[in-house]
N, CA, C and O atoms as a GROMACS GRO file, in nm:
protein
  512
    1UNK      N    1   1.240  -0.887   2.419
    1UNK     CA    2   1.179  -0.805   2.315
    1UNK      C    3   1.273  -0.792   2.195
    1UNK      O    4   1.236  -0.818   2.081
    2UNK      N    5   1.375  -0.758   2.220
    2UNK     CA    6   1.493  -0.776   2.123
    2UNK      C    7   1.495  -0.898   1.986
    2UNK      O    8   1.492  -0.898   1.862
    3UNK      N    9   1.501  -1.004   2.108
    3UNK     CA   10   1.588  -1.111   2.039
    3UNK      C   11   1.413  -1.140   1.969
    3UNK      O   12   1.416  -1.202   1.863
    4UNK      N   13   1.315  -1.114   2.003
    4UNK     CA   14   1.196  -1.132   1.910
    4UNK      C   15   1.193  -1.051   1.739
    4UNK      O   16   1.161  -1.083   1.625
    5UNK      N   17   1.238  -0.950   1.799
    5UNK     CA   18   1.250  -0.834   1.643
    5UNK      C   19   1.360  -0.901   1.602
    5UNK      O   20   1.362  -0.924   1.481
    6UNK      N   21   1.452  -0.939   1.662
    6UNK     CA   22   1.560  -1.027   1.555
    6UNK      C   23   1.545  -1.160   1.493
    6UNK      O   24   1.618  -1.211   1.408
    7UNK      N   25   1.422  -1.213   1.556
    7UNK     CA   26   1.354  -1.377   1.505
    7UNK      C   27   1.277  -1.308   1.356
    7UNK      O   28   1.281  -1.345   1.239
    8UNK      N   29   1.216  -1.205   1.416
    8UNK     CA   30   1.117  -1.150   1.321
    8UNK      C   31   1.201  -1.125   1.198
    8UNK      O   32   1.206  -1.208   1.107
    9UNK      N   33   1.269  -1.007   1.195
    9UNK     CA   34   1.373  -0.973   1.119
    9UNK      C   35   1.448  -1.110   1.039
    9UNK      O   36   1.471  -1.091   0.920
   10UNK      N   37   1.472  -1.193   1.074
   10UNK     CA   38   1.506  -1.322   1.007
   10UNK      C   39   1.455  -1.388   0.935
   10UNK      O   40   1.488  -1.424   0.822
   11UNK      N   41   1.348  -1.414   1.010
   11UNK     CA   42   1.218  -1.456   0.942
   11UNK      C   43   1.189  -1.435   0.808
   11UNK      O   44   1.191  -1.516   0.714
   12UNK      N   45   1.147  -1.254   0.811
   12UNK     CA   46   1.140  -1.204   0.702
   12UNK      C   47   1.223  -1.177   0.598
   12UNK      O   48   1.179  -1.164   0.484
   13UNK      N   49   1.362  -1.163   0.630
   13UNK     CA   50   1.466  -1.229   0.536
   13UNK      C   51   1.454  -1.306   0.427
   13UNK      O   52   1.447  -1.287   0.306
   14UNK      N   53   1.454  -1.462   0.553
   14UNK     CA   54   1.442  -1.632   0.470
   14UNK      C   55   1.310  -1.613   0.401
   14UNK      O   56   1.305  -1.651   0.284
   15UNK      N   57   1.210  -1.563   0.451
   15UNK     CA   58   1.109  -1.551   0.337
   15UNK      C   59   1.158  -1.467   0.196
   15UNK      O   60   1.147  -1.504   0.079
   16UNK      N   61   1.207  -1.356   0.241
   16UNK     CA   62   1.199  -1.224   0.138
   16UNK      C   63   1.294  -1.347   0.038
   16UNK      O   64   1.246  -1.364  -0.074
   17UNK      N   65   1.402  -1.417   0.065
   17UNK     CA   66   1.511  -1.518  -0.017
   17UNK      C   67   1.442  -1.581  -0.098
   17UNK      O   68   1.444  -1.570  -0.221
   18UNK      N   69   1.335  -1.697   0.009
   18UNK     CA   70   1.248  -1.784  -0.064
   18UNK      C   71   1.179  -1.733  -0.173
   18UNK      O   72   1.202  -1.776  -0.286
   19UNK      N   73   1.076  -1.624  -0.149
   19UNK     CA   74   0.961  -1.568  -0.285
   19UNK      C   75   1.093  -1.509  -0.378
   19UNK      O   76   1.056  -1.528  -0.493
   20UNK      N   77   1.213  -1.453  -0.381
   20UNK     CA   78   1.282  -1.435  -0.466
   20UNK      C   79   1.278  -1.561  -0.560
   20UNK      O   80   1.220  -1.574  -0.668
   21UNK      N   81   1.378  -1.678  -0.472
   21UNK     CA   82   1.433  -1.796  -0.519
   21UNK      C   83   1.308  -1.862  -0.589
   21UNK      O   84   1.358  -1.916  -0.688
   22UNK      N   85   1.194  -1.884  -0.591
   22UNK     CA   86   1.074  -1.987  -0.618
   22UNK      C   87   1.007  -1.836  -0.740
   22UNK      O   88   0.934  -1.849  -0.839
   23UNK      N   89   1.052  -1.740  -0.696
   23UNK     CA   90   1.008  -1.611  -0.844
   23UNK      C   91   1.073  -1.660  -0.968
   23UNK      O   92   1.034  -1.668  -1.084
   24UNK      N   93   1.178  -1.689  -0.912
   24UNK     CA   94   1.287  -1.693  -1.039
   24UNK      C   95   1.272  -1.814  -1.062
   24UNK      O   96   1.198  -1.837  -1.157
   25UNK      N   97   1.310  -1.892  -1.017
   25UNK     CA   98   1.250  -2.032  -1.057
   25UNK      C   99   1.142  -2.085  -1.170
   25UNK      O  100   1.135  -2.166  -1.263
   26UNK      N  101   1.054  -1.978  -1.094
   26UNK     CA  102   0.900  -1.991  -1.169
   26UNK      C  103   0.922  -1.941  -1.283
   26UNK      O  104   0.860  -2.003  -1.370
   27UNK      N  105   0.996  -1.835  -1.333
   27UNK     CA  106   1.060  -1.750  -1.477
   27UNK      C  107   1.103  -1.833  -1.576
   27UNK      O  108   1.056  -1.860  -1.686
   28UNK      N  109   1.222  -1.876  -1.504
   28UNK     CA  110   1.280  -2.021  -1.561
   28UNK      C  111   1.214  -2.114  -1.602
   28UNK      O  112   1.199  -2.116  -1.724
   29UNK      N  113   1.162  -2.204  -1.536
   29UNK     CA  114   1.057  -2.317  -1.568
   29UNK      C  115   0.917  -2.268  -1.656
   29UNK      O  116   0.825  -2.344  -1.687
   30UNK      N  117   0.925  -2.125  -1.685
   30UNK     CA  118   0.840  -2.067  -1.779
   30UNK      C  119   0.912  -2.094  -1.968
   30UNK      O  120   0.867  -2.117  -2.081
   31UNK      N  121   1.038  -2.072  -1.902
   31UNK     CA  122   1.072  -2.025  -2.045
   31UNK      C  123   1.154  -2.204  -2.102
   31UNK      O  124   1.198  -2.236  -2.213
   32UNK      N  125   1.146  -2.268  -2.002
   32UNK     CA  126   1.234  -2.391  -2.036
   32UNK      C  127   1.032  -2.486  -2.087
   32UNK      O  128   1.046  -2.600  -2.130
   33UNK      N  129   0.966  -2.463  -2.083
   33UNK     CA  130   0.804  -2.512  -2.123
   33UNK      C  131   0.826  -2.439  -2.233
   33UNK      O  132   0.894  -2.517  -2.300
   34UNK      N  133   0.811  -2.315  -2.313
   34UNK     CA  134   0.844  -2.287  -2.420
   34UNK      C  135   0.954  -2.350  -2.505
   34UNK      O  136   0.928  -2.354  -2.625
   35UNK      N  137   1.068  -2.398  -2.468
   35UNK     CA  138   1.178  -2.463  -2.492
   35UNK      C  139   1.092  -2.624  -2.578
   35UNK      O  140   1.090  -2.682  -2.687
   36UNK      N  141   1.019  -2.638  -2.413
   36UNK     CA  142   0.947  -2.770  -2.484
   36UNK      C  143   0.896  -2.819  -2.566
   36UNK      O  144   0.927  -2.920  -2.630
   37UNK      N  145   0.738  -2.694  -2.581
   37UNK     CA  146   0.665  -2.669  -2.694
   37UNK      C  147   0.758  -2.699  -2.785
   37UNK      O  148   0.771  -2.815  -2.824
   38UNK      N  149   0.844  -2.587  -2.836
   38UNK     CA  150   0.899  -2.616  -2.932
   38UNK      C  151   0.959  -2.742  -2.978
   38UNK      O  152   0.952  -2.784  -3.094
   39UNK      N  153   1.013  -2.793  -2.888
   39UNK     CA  154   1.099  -2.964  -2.930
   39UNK      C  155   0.987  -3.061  -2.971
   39UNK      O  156   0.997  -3.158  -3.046
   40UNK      N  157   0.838  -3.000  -2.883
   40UNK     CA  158   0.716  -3.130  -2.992
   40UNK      C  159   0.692  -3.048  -3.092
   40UNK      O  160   0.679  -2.930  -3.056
   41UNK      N  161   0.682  -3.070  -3.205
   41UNK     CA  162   0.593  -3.061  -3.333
   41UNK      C  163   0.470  -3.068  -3.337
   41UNK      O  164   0.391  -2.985  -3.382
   42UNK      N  165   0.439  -3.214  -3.265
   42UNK     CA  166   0.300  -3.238  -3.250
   42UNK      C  167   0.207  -3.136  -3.154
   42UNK      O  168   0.085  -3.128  -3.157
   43UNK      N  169   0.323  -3.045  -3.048
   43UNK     CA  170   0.202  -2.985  -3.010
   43UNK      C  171   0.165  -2.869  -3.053
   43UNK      O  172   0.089  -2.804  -2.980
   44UNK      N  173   0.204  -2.818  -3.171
   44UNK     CA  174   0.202  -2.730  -3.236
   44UNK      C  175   0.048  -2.715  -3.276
   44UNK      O  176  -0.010  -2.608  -3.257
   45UNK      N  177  -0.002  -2.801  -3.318
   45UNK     CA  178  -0.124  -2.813  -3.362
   45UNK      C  179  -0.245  -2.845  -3.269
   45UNK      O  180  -0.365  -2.843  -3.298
   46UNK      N  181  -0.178  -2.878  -3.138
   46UNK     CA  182  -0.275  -2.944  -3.028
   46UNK      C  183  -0.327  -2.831  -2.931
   46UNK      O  184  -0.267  -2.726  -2.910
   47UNK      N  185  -0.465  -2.873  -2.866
   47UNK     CA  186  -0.537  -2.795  -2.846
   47UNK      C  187  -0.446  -2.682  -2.666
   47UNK      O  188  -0.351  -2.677  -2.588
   48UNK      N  189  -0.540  -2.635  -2.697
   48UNK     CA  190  -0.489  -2.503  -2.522
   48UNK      C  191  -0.474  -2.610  -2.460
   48UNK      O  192  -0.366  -2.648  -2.505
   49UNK      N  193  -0.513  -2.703  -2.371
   49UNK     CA  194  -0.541  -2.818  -2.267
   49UNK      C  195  -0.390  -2.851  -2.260
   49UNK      O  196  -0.298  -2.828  -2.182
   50UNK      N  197  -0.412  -2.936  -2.416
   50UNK     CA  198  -0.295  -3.034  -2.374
   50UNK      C  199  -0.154  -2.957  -2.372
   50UNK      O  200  -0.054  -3.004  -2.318
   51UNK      N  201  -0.159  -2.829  -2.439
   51UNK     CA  202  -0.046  -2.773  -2.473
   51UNK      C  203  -0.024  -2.706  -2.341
   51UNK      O  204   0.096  -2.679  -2.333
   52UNK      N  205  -0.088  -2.669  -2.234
   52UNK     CA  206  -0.111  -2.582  -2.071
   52UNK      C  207  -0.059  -2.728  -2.007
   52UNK      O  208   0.014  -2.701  -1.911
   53UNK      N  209  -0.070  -2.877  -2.027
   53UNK     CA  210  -0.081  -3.000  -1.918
   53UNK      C  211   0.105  -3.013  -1.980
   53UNK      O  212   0.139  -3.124  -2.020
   54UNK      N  213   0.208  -2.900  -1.984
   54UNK     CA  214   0.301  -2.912  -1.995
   54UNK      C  215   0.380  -2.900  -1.855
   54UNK      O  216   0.384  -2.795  -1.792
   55UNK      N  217   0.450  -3.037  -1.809
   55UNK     CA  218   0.537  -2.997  -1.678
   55UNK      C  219   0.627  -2.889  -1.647
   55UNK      O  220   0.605  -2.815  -1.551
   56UNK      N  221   0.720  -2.876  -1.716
   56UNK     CA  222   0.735  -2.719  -1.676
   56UNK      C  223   0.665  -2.595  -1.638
   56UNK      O  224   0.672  -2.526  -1.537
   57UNK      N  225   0.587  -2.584  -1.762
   57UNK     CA  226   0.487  -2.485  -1.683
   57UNK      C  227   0.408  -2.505  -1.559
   57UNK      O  228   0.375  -2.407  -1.493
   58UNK      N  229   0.363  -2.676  -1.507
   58UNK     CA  230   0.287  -2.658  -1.404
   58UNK      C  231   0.379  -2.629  -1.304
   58UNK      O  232   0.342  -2.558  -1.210
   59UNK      N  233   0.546  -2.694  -1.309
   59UNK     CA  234   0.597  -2.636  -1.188
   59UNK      C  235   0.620  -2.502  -1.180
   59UNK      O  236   0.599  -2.438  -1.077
   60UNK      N  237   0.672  -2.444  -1.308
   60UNK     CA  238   0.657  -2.288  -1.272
   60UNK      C  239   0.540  -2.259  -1.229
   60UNK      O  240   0.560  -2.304  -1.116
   61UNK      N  241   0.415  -2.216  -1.223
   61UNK     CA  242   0.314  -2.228  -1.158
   61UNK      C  243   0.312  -2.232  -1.017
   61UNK      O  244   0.282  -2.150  -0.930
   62UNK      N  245   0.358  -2.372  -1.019
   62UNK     CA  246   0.345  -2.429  -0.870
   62UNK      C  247   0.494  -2.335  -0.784
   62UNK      O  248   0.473  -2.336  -0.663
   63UNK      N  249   0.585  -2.286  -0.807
   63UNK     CA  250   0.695  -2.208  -0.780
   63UNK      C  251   0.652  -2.073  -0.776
   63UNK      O  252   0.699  -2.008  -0.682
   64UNK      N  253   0.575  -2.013  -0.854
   64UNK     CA  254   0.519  -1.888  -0.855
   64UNK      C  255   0.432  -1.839  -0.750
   64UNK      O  256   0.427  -1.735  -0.683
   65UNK      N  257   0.357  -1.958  -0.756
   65UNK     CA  258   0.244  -1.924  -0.626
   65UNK      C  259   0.305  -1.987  -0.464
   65UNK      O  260   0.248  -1.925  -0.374
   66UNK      N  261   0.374  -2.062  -0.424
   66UNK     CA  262   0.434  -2.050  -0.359
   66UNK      C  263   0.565  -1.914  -0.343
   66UNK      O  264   0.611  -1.902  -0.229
   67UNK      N  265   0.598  -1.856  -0.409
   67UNK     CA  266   0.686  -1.734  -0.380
   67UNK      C  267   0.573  -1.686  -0.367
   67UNK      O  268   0.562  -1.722  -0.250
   68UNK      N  269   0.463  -1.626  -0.392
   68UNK     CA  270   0.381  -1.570  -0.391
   68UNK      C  271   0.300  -1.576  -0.225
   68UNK      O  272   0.257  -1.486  -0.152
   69UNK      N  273   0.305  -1.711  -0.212
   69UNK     CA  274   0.282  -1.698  -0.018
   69UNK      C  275   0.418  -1.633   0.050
   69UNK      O  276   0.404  -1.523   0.103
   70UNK      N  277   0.548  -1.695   0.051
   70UNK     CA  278   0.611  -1.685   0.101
   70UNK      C  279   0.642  -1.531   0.103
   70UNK      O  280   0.703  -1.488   0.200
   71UNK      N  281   0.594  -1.420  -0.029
   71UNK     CA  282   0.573  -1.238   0.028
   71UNK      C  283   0.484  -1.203   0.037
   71UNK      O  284   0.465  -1.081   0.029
   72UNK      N  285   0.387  -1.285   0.057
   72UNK     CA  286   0.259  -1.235   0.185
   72UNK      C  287   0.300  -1.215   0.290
   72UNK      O  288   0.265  -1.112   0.348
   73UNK      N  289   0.416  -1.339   0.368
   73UNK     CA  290   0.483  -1.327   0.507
   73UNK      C  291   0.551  -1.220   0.518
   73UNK      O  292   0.564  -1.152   0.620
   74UNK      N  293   0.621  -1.195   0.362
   74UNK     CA  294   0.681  -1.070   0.403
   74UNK      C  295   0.649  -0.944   0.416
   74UNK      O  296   0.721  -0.856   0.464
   75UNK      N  297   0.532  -0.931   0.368
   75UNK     CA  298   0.404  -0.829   0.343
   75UNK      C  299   0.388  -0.773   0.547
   75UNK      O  300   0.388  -0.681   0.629
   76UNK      N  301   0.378  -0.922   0.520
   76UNK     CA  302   0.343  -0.878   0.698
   76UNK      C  303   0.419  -0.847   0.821
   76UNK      O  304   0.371  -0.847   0.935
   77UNK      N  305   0.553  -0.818   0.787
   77UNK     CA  306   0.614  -0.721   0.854
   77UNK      C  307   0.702  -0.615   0.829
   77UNK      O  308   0.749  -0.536   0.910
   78UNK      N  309   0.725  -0.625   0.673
   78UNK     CA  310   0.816  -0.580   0.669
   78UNK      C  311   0.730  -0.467   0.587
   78UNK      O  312   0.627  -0.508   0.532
   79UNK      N  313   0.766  -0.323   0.574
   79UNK     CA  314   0.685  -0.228   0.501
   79UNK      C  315   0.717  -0.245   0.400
   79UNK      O  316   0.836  -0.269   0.378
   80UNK      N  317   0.606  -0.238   0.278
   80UNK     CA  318   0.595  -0.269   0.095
   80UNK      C  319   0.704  -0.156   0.051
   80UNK      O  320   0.764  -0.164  -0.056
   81UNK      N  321   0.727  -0.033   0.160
   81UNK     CA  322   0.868   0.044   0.073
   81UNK      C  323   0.980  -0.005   0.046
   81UNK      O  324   1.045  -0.004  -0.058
   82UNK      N  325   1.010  -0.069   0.191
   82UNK     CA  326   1.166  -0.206   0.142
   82UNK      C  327   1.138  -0.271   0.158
   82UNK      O  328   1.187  -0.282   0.270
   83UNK      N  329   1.077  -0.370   0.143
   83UNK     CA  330   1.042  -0.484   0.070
   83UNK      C  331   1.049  -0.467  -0.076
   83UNK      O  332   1.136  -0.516  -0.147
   84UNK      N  333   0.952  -0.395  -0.114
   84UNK     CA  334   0.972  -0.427  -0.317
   84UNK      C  335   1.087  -0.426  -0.355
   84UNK      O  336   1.129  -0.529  -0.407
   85UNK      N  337   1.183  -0.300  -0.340
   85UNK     CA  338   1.296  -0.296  -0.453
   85UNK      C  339   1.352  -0.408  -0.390
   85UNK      O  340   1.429  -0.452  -0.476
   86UNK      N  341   1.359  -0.484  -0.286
   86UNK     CA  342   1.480  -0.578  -0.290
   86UNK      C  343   1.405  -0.727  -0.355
   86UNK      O  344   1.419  -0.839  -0.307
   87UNK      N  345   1.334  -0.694  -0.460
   87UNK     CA  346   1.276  -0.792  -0.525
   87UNK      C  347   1.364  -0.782  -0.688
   87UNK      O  348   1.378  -0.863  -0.780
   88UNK      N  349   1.409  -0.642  -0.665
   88UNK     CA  350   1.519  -0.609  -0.757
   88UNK      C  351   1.621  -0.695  -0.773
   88UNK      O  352   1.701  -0.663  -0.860
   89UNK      N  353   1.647  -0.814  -0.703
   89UNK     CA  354   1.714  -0.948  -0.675
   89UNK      C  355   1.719  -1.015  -0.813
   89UNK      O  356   1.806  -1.060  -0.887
   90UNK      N  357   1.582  -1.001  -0.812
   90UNK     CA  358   1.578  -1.103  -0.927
   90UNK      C  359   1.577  -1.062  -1.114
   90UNK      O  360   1.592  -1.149  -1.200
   91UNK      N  361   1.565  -0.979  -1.130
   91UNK     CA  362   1.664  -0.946  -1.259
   91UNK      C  363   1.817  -0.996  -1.262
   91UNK      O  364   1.882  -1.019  -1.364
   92UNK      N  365   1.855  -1.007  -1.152
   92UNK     CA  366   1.996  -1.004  -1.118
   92UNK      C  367   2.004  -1.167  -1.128
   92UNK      O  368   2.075  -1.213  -1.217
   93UNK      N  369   1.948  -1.241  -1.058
   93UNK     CA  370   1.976  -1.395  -1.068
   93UNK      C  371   1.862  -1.451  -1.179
   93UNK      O  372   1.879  -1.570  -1.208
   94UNK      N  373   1.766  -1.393  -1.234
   94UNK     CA  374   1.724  -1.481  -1.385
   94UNK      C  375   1.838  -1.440  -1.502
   94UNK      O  376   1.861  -1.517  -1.595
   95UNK      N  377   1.894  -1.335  -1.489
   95UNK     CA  378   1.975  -1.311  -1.575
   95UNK      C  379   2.119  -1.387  -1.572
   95UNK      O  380   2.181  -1.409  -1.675
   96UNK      N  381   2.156  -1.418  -1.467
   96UNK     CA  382   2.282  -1.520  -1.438
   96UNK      C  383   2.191  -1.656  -1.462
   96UNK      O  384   2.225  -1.687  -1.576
   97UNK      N  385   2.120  -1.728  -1.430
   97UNK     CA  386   2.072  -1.854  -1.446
   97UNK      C  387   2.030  -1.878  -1.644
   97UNK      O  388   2.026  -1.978  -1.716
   98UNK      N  389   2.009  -1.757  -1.662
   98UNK     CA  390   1.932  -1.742  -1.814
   98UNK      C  391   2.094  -1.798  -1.949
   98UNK      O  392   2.103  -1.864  -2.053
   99UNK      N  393   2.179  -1.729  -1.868
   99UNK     CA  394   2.319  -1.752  -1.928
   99UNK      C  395   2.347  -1.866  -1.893
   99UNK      O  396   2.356  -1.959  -1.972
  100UNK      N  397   2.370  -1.878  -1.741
  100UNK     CA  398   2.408  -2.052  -1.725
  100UNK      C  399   2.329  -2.145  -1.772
  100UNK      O  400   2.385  -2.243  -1.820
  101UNK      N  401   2.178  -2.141  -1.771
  101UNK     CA  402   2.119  -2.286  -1.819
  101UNK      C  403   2.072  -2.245  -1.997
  101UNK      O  404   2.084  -2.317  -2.096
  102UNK      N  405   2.030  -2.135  -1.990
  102UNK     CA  406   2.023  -2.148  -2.168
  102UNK      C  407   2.108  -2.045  -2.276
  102UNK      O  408   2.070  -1.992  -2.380
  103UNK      N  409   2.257  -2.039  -2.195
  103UNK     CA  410   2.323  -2.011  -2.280
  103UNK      C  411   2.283  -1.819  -2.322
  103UNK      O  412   2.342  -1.758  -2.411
  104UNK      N  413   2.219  -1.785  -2.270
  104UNK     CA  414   2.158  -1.631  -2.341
  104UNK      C  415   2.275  -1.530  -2.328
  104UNK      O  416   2.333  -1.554  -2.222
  105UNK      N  417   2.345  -1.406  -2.405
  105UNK     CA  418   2.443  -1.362  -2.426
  105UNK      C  419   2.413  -1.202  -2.310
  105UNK      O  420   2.333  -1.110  -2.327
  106UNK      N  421   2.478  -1.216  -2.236
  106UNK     CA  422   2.524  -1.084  -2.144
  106UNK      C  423   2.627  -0.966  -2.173
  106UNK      O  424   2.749  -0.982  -2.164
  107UNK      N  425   2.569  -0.852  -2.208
  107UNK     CA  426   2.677  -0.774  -2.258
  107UNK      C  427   2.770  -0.682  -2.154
  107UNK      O  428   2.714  -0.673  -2.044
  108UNK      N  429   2.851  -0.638  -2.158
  108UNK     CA  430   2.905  -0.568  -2.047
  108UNK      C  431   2.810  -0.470  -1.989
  108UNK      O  432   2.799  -0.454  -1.867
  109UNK      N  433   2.719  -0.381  -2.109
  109UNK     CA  434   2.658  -0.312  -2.064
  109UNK      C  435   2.557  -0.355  -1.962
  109UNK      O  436   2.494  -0.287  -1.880
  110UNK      N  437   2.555  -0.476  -1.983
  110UNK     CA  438   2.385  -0.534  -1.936
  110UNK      C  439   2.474  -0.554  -1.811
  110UNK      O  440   2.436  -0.499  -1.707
  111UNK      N  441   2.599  -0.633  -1.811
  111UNK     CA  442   2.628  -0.668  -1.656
  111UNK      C  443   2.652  -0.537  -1.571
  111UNK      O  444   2.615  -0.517  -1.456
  112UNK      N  445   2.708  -0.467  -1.638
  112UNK     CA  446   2.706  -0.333  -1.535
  112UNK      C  447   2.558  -0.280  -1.443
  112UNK      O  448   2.545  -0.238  -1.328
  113UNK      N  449   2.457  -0.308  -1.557
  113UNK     CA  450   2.337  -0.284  -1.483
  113UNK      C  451   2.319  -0.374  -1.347
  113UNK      O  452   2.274  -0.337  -1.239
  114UNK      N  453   2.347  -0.448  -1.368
  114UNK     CA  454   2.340  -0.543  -1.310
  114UNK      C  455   2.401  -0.537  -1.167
  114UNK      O  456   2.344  -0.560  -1.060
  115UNK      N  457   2.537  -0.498  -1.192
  115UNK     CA  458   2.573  -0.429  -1.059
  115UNK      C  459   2.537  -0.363  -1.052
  115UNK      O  460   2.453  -0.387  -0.965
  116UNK      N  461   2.523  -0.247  -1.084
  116UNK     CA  462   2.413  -0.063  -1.027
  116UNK      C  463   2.315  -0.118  -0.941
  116UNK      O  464   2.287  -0.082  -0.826
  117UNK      N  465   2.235  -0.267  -1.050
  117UNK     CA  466   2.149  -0.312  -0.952
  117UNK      C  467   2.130  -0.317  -0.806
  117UNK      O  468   2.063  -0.250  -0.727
  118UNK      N  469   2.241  -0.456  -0.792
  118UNK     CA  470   2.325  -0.509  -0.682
  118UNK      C  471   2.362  -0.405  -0.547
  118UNK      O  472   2.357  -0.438  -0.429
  119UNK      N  473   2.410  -0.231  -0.620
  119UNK     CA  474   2.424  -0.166  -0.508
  119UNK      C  475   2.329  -0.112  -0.464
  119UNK      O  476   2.320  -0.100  -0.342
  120UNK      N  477   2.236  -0.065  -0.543
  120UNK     CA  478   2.120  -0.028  -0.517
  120UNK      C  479   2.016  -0.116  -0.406
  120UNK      O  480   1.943  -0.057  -0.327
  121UNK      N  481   2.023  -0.262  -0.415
  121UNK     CA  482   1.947  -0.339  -0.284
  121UNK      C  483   2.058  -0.341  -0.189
  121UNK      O  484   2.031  -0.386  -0.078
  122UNK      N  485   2.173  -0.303  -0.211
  122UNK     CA  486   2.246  -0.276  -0.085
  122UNK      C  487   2.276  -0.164   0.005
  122UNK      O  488   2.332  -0.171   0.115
  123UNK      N  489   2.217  -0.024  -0.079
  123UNK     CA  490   2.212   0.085  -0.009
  123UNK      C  491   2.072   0.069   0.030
  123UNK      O  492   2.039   0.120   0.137
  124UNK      N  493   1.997   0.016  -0.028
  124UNK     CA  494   1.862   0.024   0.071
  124UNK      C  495   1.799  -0.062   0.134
  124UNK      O  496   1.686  -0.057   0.183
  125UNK      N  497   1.902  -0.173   0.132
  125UNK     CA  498   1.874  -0.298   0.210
  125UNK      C  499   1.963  -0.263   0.372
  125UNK      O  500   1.928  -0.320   0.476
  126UNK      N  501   2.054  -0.184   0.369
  126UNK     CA  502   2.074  -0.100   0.519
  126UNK      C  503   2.010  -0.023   0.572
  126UNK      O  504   2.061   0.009   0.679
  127UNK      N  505   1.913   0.030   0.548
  127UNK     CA  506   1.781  -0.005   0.621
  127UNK      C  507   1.716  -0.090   0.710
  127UNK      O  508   1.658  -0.079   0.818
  128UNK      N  509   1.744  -0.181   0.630
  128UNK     CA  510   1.650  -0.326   0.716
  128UNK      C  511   1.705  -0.330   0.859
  128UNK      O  512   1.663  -0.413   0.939
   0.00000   0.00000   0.00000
């Protein structure tokens, strides 16, 4: 019975990681399709269709809705009280990836939040 609540408990972990990791992802590959737009000219003028049949955006998409299964799983055992805030994750890693891949400026103030963050899914991630 144990070592089942501890499969379980794992489980819901590597999921709770995954819909983080494929959230943020999906953020990213949102804002790097805007990136795109911009570098054509030509699609400036081109219709919704072709300007939506942009690869980035379909993988963000396709990253979104997969995180999006992967906290259904977590939906299903773990209670929506801890579960959500430790979705609080991800401010924390789009904002480090946002600096590393496009350069965006982090102020001390902002990183401090950032940790407050950090302790905050760790006082209530002892819980779990």
């Amino acid at each position: 019975m144990a070592s089942r609540l501890k499969r379980e408990r794992m489980l819901s972990l590597i999921l709770l990681v995954m819909s983080s990791l494929l959230a943020c992802s999906g953020q990213l590959m949102q804002k790097q399709a805007v990136h795109w737009w911009a570098a054509r000219p030509e699609l400036q003028q081109a219709g919704l269709l072709r300007r939506l049949l942009n690869p980035w955006l379909i993988a963000g998409i396709g990253a979104l809705g997969c995180g999006m299964l992967c906290w259904l799983g977590v939906l299903h055992t773990v209670p929506l009280s801890l579960a959500y805030p430790m979705l609080s994750l991800n401010f924390v890693l789009v904002a480090i990836a946002a600096r590393w891949l496009f350069g965006e400026r982090l102020s001390w103030r902002y990183l401090g939040g950032l940790v407050l963050i950090m302790a905050g899914i760790v006082v209530l991630g002892a819980e779990w």
